[in-house]
Legacy VTK file of the C-alpha trace (Angstrom):
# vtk DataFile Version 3.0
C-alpha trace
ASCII
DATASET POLYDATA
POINTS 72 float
9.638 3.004 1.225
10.463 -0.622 1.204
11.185 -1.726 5.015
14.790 -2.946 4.720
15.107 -3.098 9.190
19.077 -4.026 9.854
19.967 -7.672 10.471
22.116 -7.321 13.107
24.530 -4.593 15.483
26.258 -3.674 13.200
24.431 -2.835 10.341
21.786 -0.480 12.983
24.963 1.060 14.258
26.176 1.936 10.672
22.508 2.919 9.359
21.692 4.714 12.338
24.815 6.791 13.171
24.108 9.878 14.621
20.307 11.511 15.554
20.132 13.117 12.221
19.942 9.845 10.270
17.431 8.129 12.300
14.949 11.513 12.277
15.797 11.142 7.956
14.626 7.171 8.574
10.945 8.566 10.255
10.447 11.271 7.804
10.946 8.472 4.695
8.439 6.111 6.511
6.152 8.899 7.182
5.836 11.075 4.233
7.769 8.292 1.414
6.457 11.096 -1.609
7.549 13.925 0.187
5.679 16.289 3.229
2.121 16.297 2.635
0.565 18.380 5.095
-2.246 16.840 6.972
-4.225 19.400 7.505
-4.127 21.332 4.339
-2.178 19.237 1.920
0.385 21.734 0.973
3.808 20.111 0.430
6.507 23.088 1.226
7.618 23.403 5.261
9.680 25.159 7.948
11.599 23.198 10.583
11.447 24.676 13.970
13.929 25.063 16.418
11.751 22.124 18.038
12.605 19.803 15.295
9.037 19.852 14.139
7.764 20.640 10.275
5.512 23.673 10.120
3.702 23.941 7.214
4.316 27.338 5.132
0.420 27.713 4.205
-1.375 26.751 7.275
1.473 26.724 9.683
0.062 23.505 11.354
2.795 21.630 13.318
4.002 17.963 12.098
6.131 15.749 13.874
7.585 12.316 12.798
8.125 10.650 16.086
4.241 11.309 16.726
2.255 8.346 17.118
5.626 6.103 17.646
7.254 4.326 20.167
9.581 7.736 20.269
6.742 9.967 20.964
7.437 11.939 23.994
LINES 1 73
72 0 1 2 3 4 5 6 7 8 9 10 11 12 13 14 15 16 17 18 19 20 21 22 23 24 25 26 27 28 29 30 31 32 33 34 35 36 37 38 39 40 41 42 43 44 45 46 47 48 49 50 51 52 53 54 55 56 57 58 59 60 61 62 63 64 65 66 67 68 69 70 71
């Protein structure tokens, strides 16, 4: 994914509308080919009712806010 940050108000407030579009912004810088387990490498997932990706073969839990400034 090639960075393309907003320039000013504006343009964050338009690209980052709501919660749902700024969790779609982390999962593109995370996993920019598609979910890719890191444990097991399998690419097909379950969402929680956490908001974190479990993945179907090994059921180890992702999360794209992990290791950012949103962590926690």
């Amino acid at each position: 994914m090639i960075e393309d940050f907003p320039n000013n108000e504006v343009e964050f407030d338009r690209r980052f509308h709501s919660e749902e579009a700024c969790l779609d912004y982390l999962l593109q810088l995370r996993w920019p080919d598609g979910f890719k387990c890191t444990r097991c490498g399998h690419d097909k997932y379950w969402m929680s009712s956490r908001g974190l990706y479990l993945c179907r073969h090994c059921e180890h839990h992702h999360s794209v806010t992990a290791g950012t400034i949103f962590h926690g």
